[in-house]
C-alpha positions in Angstrom: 0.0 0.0 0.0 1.4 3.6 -1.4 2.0 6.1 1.8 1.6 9.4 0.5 4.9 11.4 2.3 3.0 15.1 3.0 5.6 16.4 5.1 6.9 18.5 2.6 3.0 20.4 1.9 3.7 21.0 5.7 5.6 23.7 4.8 2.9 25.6 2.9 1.2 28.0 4.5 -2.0 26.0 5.7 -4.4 28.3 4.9 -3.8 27.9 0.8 -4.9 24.5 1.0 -7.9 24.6 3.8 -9.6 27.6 1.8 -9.6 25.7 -1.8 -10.6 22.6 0.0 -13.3 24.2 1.9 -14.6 26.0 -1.3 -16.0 23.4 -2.9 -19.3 22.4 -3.3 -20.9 18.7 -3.0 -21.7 16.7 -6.1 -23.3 12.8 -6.1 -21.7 10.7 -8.3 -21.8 6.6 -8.6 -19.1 6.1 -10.6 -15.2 7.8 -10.3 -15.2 8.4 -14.0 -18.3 10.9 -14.2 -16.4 13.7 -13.0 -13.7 15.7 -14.7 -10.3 17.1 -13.3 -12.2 20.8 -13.6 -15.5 19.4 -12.1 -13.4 17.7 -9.3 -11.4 21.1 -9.0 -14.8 23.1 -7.9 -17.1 19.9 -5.7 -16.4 17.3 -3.6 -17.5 14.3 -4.4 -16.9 10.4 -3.2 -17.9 7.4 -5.7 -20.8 5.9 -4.5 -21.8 7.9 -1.7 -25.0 9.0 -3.0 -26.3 10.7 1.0 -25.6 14.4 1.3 -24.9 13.0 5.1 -22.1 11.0 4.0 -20.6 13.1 1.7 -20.6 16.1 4.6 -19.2 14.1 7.3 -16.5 12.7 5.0 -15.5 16.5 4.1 -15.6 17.3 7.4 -13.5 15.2 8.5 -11.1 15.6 5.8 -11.4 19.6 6.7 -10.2 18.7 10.3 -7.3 16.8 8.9 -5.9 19.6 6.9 -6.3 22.4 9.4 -5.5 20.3 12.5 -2.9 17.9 10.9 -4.9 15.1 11.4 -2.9 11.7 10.5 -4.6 9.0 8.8 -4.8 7.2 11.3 -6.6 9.5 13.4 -8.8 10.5 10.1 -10.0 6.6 9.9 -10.5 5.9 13.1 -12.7 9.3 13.7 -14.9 8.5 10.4 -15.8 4.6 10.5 -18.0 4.9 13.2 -20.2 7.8 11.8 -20.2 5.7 8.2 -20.9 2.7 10.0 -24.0 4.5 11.8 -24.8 6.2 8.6 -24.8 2.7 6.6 -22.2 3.7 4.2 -19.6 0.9 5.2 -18.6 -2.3 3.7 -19.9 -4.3 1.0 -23.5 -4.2 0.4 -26.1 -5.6 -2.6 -27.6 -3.0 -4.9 -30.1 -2.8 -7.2 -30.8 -1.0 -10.0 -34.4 -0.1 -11.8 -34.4 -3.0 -14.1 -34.1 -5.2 -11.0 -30.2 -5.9 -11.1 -28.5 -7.0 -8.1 -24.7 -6.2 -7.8 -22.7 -6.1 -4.6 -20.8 -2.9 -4.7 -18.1 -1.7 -1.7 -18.6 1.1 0.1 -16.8 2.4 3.7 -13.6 0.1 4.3 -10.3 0.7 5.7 -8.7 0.9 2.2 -11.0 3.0 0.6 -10.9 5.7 3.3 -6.8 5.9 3.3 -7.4 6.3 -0.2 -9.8 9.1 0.0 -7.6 10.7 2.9 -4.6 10.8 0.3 -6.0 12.2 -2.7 -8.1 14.3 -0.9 -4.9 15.6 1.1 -2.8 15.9 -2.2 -4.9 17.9 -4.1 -5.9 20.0 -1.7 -1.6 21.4 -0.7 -1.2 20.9 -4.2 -3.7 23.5 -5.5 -2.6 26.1 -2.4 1.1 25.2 -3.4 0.7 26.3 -7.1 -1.4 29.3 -6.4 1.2 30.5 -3.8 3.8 29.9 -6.7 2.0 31.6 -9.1 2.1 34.4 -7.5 5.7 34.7 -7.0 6.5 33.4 -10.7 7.9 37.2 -11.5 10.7 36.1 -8.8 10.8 32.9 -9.5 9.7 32.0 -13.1 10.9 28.4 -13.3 9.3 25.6 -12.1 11.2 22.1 -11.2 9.3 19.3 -11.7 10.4 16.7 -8.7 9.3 12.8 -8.3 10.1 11.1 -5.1 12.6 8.8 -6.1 12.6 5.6 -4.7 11.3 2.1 -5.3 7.8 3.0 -5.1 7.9 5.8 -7.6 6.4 5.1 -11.1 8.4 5.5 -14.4 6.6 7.5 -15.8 6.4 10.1 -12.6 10.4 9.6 -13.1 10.9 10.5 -16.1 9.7 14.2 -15.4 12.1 14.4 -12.1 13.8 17.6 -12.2 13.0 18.8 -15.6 12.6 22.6 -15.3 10.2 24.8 -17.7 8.9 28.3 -17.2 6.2 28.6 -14.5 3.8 29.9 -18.2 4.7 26.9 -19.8 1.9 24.9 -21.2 3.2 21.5 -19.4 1.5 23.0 -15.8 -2.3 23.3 -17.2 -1.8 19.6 -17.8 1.2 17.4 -15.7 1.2 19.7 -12.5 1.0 17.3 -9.6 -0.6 15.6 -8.5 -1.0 13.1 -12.0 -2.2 10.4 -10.5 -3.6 8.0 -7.4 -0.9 8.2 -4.9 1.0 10.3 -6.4 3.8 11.7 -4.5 5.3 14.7 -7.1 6.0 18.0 -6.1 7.0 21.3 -8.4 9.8 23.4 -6.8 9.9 26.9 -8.0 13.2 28.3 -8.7 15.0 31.8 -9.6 16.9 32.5 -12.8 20.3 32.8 -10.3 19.4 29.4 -8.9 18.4 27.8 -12.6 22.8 29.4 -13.6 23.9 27.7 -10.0 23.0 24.8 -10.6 23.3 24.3 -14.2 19.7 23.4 -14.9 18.4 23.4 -18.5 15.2 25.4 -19.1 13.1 23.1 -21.6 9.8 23.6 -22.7 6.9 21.4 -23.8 6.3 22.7 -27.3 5.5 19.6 -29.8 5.7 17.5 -26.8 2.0 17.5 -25.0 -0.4 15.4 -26.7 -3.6 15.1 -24.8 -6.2 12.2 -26.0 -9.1 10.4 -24.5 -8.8 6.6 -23.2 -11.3 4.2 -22.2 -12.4 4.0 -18.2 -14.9 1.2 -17.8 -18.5 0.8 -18.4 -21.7 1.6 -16.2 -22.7 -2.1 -15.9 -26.3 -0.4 -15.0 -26.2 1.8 -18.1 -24.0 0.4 -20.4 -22.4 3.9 -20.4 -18.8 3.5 -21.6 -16.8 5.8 -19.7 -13.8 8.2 -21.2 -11.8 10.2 -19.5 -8.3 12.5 -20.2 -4.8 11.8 -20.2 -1.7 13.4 -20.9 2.0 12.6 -21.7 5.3 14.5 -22.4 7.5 12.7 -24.6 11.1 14.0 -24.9 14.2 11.5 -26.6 13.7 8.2 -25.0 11.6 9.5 -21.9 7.2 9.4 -22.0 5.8 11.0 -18.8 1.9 9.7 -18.8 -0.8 10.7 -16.0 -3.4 8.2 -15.1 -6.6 8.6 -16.2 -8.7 11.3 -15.1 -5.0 13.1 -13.5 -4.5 15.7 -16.3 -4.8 19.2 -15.3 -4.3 21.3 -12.7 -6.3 21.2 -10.1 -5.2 25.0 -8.5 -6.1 26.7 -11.7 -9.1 24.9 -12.2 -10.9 25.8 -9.0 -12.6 29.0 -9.1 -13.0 28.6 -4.9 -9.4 29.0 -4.3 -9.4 32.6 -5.5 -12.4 34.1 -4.2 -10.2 32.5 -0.7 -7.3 34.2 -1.9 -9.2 37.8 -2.5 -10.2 37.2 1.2 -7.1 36.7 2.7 -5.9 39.8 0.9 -7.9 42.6 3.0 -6.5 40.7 6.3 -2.5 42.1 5.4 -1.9 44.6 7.2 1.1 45.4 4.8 -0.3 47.4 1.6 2.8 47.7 -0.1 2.7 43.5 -0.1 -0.7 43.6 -0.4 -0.5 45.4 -3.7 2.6 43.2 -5.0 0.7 40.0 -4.7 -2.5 41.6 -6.6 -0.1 42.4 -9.1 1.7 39.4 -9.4 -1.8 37.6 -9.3 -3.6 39.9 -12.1 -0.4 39.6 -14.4 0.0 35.7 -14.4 0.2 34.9 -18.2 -0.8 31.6 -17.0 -4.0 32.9 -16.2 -4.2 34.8 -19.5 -3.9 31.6 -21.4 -6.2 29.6 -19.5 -9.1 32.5 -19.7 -8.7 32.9 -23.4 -9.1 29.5 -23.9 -12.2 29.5 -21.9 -13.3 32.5 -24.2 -12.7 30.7 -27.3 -14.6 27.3 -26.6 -18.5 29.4 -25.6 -17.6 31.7 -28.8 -16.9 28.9 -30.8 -19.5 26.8 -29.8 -22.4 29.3 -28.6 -23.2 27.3 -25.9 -23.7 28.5 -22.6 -24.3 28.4 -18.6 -23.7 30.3 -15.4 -20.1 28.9 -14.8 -17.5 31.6 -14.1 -14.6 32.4 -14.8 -12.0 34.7 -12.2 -10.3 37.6 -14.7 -7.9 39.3 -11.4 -8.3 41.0 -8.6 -9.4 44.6 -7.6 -6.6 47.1 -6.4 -7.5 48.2 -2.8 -7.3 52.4 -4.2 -10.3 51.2 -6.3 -11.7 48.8 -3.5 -12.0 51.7 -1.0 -13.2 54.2 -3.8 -15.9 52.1 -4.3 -16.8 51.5 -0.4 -16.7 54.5 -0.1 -19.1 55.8 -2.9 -21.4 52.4 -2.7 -20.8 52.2 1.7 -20.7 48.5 0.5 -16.7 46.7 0.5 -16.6 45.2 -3.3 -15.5 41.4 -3.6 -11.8 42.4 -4.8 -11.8 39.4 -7.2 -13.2 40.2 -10.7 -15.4 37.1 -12.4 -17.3 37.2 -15.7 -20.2 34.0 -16.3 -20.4 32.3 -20.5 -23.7 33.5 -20.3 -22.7 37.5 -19.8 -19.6 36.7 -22.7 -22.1 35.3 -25.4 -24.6 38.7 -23.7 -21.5 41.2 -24.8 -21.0 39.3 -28.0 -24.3 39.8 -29.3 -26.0 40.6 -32.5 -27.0 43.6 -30.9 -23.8 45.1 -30.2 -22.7 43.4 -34.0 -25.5 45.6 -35.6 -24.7 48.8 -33.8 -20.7 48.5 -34.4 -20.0 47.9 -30.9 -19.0 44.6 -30.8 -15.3 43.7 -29.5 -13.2 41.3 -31.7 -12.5 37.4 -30.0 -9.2 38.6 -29.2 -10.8 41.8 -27.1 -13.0 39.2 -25.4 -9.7 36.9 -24.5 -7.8 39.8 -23.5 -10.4 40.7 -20.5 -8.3 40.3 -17.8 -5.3 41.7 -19.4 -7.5 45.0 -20.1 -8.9 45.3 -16.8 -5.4 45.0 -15.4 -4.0 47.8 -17.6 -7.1 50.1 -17.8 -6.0 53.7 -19.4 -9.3 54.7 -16.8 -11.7 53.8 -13.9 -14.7 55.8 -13.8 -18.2 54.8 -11.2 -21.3 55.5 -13.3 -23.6 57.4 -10.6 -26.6 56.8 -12.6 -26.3 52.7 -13.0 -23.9 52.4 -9.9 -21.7 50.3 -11.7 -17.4 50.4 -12.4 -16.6 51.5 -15.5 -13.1 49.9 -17.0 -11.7 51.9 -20.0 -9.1 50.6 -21.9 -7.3 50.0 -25.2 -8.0 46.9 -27.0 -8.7 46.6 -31.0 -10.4 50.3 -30.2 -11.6 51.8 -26.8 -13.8 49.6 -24.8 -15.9 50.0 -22.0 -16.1 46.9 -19.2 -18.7 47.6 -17.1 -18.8 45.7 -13.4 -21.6 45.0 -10.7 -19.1 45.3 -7.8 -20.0 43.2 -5.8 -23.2 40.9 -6.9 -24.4 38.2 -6.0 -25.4 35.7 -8.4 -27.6 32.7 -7.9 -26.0 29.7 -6.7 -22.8 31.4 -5.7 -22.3 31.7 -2.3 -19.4 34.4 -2.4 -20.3 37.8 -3.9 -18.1 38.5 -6.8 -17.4 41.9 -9.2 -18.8 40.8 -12.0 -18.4 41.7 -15.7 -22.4 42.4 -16.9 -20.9 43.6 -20.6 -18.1 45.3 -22.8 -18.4 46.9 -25.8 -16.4 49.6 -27.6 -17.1 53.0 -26.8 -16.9 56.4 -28.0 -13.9 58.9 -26.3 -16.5 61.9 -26.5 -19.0 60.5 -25.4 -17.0 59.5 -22.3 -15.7 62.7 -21.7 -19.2 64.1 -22.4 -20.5 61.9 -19.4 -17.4 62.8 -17.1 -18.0 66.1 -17.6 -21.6 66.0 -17.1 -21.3 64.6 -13.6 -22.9 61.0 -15.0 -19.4 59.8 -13.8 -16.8 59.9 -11.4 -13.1 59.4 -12.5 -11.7 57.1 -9.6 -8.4 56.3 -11.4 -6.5 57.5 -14.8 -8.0 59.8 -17.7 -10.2 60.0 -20.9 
């Protein structure tokens, strides 16, 4: 049996990986395979624990464990007692509509060390990477590191201490963890450190390939199950993740920075404070990963309230608007695919308003280097003005709250291009308030 070595997560601030953890929502599932790494990313979920009781005393447990340090020891020996009262423990005969029978396994020993692990992993995993994303300008390459002993798979070792750029395509897909037990690790590394020590910067270009193998079948169903995998092929070396394992699980979850914009207002540092919005607003990581987002509901025009986080909010802005609303905005900007297919409409395409795809990918780049802020007094909205394919105007409900979403957010309603004189027409006429910059 694997045993997952933590200790090094240990040295993580804590709080990284209890606030993505706790952000999560709950989602039933029967089988593993019905969830993706992005869906995983945003809800907790065990196979087969189809009670909303189970599932919450699972997570928290699992919550006590990484705040408290709770080993797995202590984690299994606290749960099977509340699973065995709930029902949810060993194995038990079920059956399906058409009258199947089936003995499945629920609670065991096994199968709670195993949800301990991952659970664990994932969680310091996605805290780890946001906390290096935000000090890639300091330390832009990233150090891919396998525990090396005889335990370790071949293909986890065939990565170990390979070093790409923190913006290299190779973290959206084979950060750790990339697979059940996996023990990996990214260390994140300065240029003068990269010279010391003689490392070789690669990168992943003409090297990812990303396909779709085979999982199983629903036995109920008949459902055949897919799910993604990854590998990096370099000379005589494949590095594969096991299925369902590629991504990255601290990008993907949206929960993770709203916690981050939290923590933010509690530093009582500004100067810091400010750095790490910076940092965190800049991340051409983030970039890449939004304008793919953008380009998959343009390109297939469907859509649904999942959002997406474009930076944060600089605290001269933040306390403008508190002061001007007497309500403290969210600090983390977030735009749904329903409000991006809203701006791209055949409304703003008759009227010559409409941005170009690239405007639309380039949101949270904009935002972060607006030419203006203005508050509309009328609409009570924040007004972003700034310099894509022509002057556009980003307009933000800061904060909202939209259904379903427990945090308030700033949220991006629309964007179109807009007209310099008329701007400085409404400036001028009192309908807005310069907070930051110029027309």
């Amino acid at each position: 049996m694997l045993d997952v070595d933590l200790g090094y997560a240990m040295k993580l601030e804590p709080k990284l990986a209890v606030d993505y953890f706790r952000s999560k929502g709950y989602k039933i599932t029967w089988n593993w395979q019905e969830m993706s790494t992005q869906a995983h990313a945003q809800a907790f979920t065990v196979a087969k624990a189809t009670s909303l009781d189970v599932l919450e005393s699972i997570q928290l447990e699992l919550d006590r464990a990484l705040a408290m340090g709770i080993t797995e020891r202590e984690f299994k020996k606290n749960l099977t007692p509340v699973l065995q009262k709930l029902g949810w423990w060993g194995k038990q005969i079920n059956v399906d509509s058409d009258g199947n029978a089936k003995e499945i396994q629920l609670g065991s020993p096994r199968r709670l060390s195993t949800i301990y692990r991952t659970n664990l992993a994932t969680a310091y995993q996605a805290g780890r990477y946001q906390q290096q994303l935000a000090s890639s300008e300091t330390h832009p390459y990233w150090q891919y590191i396998a525990t090396m002993d005889n335990r370790t798979r071949a293909a986890h070792a065939a990565l170990h201490l390979k070093v790409f750029r923190y913006d290299d395509p190779i973290w959206q897909k084979l950060y750790p963890p990339n697979g059940w037990g996996c023990r990996c690790r990214v260390r994140a590394l300065t240029k003068a450190q990269v010279e010391r020590e003689g490392l070789t910067v690669e990168s992943s270009k003409g090297k990812l390939e990303t396909y779709e193998v085979s999982t199983g079948t629903d036995d109920a169903t008949g459902k055949a199950y897919q799910s993604e995998v990854t590998q990096f092929k370099s000379g005589n070396q494949t590095m594969r993740t096991d299925a369902g394992w590629s991504g990255n699980v601290g990008s993907a979850a949206m929960g993770s920075d709203i916690n981050i914009a939290k923590k933010l207002t509690t530093l009582q540092n500004r100067k810091l404070r400010q750095q790490v919005i910076q940092s965190l607003n800049n991340a051409p990581a983030r970039h890449d990963a939004f304008a793919e987002w953008v380009g998959n509901i343009l390109t297939t025009r469907r859509a649904s309230n999942a959002l997406q986080p474009l930076g944060f909010m600089t605290d001269d802005i933040a306390e403008q608007v508190k002061k001007i609303s007497g309500i403290e905005p969210a600090r983390l900007f977030a735009v749904s695919e329903k409000n991006i297919l809203h701006a791209d409409s055949l409304k703003h395409e008759k009227t010559g308003v409409k941005l170009t795809l690239k405007d639309y990918q380039s949101l949270p780049k904009l935002i972060a280097d607006a030419q203006a802020v203005l508050w509309d007094k009328q609409k009570n909205n924040l007004l972003y003005i700034a310099k894509g394919s022509d002057t556009m105007k980003i307009v933000i409900n800061a904060p909202y709250n939209l259904k379903g979403q427990k945090d308030a957010l700033d949220i991006v309603i629309n964007a179109y291009k807009a007209s310099i004189v008329d701007l400085q027409k409404s400036v001028k006429g009192g309908l807005y308030a310069v907070l930051k910059g110029g027309i």
